[in-house]
C-alpha positions in Angstrom: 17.9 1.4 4.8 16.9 3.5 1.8 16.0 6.8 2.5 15.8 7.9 -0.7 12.5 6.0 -1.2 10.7 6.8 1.7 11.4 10.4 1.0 9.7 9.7 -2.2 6.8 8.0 0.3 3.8 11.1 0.5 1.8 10.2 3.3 -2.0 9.4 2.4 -4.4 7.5 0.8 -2.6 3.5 -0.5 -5.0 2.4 -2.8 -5.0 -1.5 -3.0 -6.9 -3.1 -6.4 -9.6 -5.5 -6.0 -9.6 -8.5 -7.6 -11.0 -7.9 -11.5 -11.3 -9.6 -13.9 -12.0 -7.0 -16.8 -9.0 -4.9 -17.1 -10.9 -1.7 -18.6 -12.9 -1.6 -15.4 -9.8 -1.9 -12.8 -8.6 0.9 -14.8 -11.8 3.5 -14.6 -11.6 2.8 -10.9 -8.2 3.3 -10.4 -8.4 6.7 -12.6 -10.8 7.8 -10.5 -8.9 7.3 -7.6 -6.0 8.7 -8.6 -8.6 12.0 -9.9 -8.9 11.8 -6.2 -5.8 12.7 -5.0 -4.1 8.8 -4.6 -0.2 8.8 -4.9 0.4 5.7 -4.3 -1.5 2.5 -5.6 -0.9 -1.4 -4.9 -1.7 -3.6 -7.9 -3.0 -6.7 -6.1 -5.0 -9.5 -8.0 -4.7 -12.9 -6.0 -7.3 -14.7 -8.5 -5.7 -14.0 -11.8 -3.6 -15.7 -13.9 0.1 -14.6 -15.0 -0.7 -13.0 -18.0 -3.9 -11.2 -16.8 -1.6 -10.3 -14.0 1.2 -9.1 -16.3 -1.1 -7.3 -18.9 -3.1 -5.4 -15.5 -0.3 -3.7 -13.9 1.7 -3.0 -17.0 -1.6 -0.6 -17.8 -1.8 0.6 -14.6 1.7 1.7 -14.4 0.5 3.6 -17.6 -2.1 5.4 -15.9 0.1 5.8 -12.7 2.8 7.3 -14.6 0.4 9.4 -16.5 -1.2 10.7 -13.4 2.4 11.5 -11.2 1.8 8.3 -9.1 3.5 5.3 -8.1 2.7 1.7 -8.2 3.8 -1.1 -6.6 3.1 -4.6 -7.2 2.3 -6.8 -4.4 3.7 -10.3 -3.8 5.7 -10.7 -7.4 9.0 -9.5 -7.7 9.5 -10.8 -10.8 6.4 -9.1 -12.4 8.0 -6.0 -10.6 11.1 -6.3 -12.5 9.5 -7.1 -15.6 7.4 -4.2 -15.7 10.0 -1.5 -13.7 7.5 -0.9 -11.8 8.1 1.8 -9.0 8.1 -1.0 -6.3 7.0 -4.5 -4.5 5.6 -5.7 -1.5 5.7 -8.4 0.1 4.1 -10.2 2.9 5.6 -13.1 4.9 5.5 -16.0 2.6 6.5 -14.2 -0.6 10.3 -14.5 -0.4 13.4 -12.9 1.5 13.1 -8.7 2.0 17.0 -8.8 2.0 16.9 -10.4 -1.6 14.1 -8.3 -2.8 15.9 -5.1 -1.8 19.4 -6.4 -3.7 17.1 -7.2 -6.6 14.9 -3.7 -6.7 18.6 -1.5 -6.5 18.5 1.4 -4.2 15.7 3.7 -6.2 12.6 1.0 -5.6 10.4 0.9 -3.4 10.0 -1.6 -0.6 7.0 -2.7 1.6 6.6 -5.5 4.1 3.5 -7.1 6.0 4.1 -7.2 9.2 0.8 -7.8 10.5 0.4 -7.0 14.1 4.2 -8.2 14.7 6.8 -5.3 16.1 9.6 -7.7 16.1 8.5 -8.8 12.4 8.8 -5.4 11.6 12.3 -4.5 13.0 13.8 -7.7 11.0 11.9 -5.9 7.5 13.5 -2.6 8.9 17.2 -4.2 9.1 16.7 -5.9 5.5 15.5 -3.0 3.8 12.4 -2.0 3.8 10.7 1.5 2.9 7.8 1.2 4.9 6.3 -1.3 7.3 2.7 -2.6 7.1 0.5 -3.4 10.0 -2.8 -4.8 10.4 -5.8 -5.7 10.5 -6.7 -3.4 12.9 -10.4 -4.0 11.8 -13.0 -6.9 10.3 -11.7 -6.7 6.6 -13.7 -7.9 3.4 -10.2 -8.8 2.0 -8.7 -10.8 4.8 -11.5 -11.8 6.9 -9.1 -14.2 9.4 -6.9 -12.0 9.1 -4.9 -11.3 12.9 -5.9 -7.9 14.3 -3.6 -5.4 15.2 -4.2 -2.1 17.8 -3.7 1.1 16.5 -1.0 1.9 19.3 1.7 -0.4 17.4 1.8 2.1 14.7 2.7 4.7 17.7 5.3 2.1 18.5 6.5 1.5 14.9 6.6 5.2 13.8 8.4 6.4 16.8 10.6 3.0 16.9 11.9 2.2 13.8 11.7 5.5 11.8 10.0 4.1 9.0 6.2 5.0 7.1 4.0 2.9 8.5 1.1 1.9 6.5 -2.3 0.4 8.3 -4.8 -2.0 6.4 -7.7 -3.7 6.8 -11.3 -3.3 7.4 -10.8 1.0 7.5 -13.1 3.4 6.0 -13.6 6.8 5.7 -14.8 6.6 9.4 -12.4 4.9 11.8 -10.0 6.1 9.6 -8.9 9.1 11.6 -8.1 7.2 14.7 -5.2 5.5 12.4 -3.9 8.5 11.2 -3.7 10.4 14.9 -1.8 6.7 16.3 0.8 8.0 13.5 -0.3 5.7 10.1 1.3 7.3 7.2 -0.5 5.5 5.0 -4.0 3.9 5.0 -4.0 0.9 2.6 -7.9 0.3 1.7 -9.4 -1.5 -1.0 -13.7 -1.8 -0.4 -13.9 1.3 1.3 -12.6 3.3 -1.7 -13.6 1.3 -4.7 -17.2 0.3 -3.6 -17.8 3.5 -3.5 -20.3 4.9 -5.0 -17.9 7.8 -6.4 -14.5 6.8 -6.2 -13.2 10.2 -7.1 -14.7 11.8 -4.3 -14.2 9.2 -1.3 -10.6 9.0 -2.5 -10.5 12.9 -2.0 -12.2 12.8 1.2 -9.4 10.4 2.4 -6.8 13.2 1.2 -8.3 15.6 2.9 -8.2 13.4 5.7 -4.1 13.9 5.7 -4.2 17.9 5.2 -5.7 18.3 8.6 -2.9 16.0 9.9 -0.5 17.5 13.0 2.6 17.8 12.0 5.1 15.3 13.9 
């Protein structure tokens, strides 16, 4: 296990891309989120091709770095490595966790779906991973079939495994809450932040979300 990333793992706001085309616009949003108060932000873009792929989150890691944030790439460890980007993650057709971790070294970061599946996530716990995904805990925009999860198996995970866990899926700045009292570390949300009509702002209201978090 590699504590030395999830030390590096701020609890908050995850903010997850949408899919866009036009890379000048991903990155206004983004800014603005990260204006916010985001940390940590996943470059996901399940439409594009390679090299709109490769040319997105090479900028973003730009604006990332810029900013004191970290970005991780989600489902490409070979764009990760390309790029150095501060981490991967991977959900559960995207390749072995074990071999990711060997390939990322001990200073990358680590992430793995495991949906609404506590065995799924011990396995990602015993090959390496930082912190363990769960969800969708609601109807999401992103994954609409997606399986749902109840907020009570990130109580289970948290106290469990002793790893971040991270919820997704359908949350907004309203049912958000109830996430971060079962024990989410992170909230992974992509429509909720970046349809907003000020990105800046609902990404700050999500931070302030954390600083009235009970300590553990």
């Amino acid at each position: 296990m590699n504590k030395g990333c999830r030390a590096k793992l701020r609890a908050g706001l995850y903010a997850v891309t949408p899919d866009l085309p036009d890379t000048d616009d991903l990155l206004q949003r983004v800014r603005a989120a990260l204006d916010g108060g985001v940390r940590l932000v996943q470059y996901r873009n399940k439409p594009a091709l390679a090299a709109l792929r490769r040319e997105q989150a090479a900028a973003l890691l730009r604006l990332c770095r810029d900013h004191g944030a970290q970005l991780v790439v989600n489902d490409d460890l070979a764009l990760t490595l390309e790029i150095d980007a501060d981490g991967a993650h991977l959900g559960g057709e995207d390749g072995s966790l074990a071999t990711a971790r060997a390939a990322l070294g001990p200073d990358k970061i680590l992430g793995a779906s495991c949906y609404n599946d506590l065995a799924r996530a011990r396995q990602a716990q015993r090959d390496g991973a930082d912190y363990l995904a769960f969800g969708s805990f609601f109807a999401s925009p992103t994954k609409p079939a997606a399986a749902r999860a109840e907020p009570a198996l990130l109580t289970a995970a948290r106290s469990g495994l002793g790893l971040p866990v991270c919820a997704i899926g359908g949350i907004t700045l309203q049912n958000a809450p109830r996430l971060i009292a079962a024990g989410a570390d992170l909230l992974a949300v992509v429509t909720d932040l970046f349809q907003a009509p000020d990105i800046r702002a609902r990404a700050a209201a999500y931070t302030l979300l954390f600083s009235e978090r009970v300590p553990s």
